[in-house]
C-alpha positions as CSV (number, residue, x, y, z in Angstrom):
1,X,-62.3,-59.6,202.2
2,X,-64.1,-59.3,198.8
3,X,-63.1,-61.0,196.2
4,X,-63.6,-59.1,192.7
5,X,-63.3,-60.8,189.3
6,X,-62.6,-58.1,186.8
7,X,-63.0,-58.7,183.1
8,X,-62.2,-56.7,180.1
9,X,-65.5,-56.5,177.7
10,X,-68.7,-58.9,177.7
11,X,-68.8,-62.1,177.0
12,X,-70.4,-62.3,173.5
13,X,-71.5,-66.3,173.6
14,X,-74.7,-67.2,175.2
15,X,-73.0,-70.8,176.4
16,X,-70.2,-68.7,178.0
17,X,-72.2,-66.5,179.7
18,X,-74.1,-69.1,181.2
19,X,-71.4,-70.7,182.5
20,X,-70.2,-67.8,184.6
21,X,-73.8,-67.0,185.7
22,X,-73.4,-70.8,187.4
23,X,-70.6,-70.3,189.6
24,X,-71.4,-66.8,190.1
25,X,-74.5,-67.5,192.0
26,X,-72.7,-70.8,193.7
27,X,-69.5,-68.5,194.9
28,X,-71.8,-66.3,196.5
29,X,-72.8,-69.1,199.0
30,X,-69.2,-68.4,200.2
31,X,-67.7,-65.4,199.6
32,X,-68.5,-61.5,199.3
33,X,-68.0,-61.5,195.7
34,X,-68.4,-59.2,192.9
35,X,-67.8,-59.6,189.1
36,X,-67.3,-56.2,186.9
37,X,-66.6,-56.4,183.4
38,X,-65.0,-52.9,182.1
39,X,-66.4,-51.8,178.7
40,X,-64.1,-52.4,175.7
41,X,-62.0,-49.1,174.4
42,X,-64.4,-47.0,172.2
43,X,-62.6,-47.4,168.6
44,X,-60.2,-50.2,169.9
45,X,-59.7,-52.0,166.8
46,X,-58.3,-49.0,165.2
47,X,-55.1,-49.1,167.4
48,X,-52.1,-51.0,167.6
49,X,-52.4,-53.9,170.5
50,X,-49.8,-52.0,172.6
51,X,-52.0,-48.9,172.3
52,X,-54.9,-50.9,173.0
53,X,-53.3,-52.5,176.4
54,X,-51.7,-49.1,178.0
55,X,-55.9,-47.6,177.2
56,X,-57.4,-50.6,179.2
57,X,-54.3,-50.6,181.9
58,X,-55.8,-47.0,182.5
59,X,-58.6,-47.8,182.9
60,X,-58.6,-50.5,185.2
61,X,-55.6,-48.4,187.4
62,X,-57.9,-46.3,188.5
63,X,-60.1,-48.4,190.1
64,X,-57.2,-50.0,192.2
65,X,-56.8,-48.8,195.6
66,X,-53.4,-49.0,197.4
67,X,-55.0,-51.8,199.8
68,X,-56.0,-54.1,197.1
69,X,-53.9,-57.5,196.2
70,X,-54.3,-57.8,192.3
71,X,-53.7,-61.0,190.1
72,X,-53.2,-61.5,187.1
73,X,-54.5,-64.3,185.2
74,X,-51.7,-64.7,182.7
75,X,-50.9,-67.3,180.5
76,X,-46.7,-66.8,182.0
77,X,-47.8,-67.0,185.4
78,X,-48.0,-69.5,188.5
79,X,-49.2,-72.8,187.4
80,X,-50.8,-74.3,190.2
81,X,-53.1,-77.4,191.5
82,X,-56.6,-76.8,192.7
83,X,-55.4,-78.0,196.1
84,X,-52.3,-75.7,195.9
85,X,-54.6,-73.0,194.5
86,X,-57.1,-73.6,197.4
87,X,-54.0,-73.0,199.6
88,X,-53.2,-70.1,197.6
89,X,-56.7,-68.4,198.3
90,X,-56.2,-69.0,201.9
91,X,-52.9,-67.6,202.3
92,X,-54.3,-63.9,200.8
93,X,-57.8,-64.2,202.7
94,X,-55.5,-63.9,205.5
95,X,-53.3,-61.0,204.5
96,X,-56.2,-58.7,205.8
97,X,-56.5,-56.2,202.4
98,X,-60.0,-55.5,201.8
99,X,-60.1,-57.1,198.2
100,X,-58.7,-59.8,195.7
101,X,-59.1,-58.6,192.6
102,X,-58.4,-61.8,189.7
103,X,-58.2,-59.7,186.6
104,X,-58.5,-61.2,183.2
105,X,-57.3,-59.1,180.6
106,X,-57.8,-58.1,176.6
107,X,-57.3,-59.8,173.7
108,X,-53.4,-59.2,173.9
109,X,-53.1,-59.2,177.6
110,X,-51.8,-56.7,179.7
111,X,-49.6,-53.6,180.1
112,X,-46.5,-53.1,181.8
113,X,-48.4,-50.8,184.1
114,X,-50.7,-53.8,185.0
115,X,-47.8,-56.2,185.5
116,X,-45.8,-53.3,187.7
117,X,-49.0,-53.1,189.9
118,X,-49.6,-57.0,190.2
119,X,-49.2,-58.7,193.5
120,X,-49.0,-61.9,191.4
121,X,-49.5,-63.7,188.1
122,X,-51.5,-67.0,188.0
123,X,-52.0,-69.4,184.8
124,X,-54.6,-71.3,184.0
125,X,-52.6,-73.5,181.6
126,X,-50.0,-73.5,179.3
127,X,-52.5,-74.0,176.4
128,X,-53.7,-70.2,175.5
129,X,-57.6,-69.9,175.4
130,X,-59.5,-67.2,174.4
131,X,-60.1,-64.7,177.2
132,X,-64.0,-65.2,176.9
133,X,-63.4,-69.0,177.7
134,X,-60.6,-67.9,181.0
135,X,-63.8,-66.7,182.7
136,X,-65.4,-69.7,182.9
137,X,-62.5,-71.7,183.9
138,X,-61.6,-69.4,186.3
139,X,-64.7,-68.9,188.2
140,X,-65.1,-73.3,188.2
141,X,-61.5,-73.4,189.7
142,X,-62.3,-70.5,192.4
143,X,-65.5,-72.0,192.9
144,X,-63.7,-76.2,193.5
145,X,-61.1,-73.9,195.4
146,X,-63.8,-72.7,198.0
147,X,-65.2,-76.7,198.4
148,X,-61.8,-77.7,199.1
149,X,-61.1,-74.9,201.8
150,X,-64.9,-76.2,203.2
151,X,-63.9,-79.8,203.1
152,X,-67.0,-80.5,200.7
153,X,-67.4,-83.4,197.9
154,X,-67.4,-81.1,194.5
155,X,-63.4,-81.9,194.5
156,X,-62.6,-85.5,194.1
157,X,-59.0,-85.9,195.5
């Protein structure tokens, strides 16, 4: 299985970006993993945030296949440990779909299309970060998830 990591528009801070550059190159020691970050909406600061979600949901939709398991990283999601997470990951490596797509969204988050489409909804935290900052938090928790599932040292239980 593939696990993708999709991300609306760049990340604009040199410290951020070197941050997912780290666990990029570590999660390829154990996964087939891909990152893609989707180019912002041409003129998006000229619409209204719900126009601006339902552009990006088309965007992204059709790049989905029907085989795909897509989650959302949503601040009203699943809150979970990194053990339970860990567990989590296992449970869906297992479901046999040829990729796990972890999808981070725009400024203001997703459309209804998205969340219709969604297999699940995961939260980092309750505390709302910038969606810049969810990258890099995301790709250290899939990263400490992969450690666990190996039975390696990174994760102090």
């Amino acid at each position: 299985m593939k696990v993708c990591f999709w991300q609306i528009g760049k990340t604009k801070e040199s410290y951020l970006q070197e941050g997912e550059s780290i666990y990029h190159n570590r999660l390829k020691h154990y996964l087939n993993f891909e990152s893609k970050v989707f180019p912002d909406i041409k003129n998006g600061g000229k619409l209204k945030p719900e126009e601006l979600k339902k552009a990006e949901a088309k965007m992204i939709l059709q790049h989905i296949t029907p085989s795909d398991l897509l989650i959302l990283l949503d601040e009203n999601g699943q809150s979970l440990s990194s053990i339970k997470f860990a567990n989590f990951l296992n449970k869906k490596f297992q479901m046999g779909s040829k990729r796990l797509i972890f999808l981070v969204g725009g400024a203001f988050g997703f459309d209804q299309s998205l969340y219709d489409k969604a297999n699940s909804k995961l939260a980092l935290s309750p505390m709302t970060f910038t969606h810049q900052m969810v990258r890099v938090f995301f790709l250290e928790q899939l990263y400490r998830a992969m450690t666990i599932l190996n039975n390696e040292k990174y994760h102090n239980i």
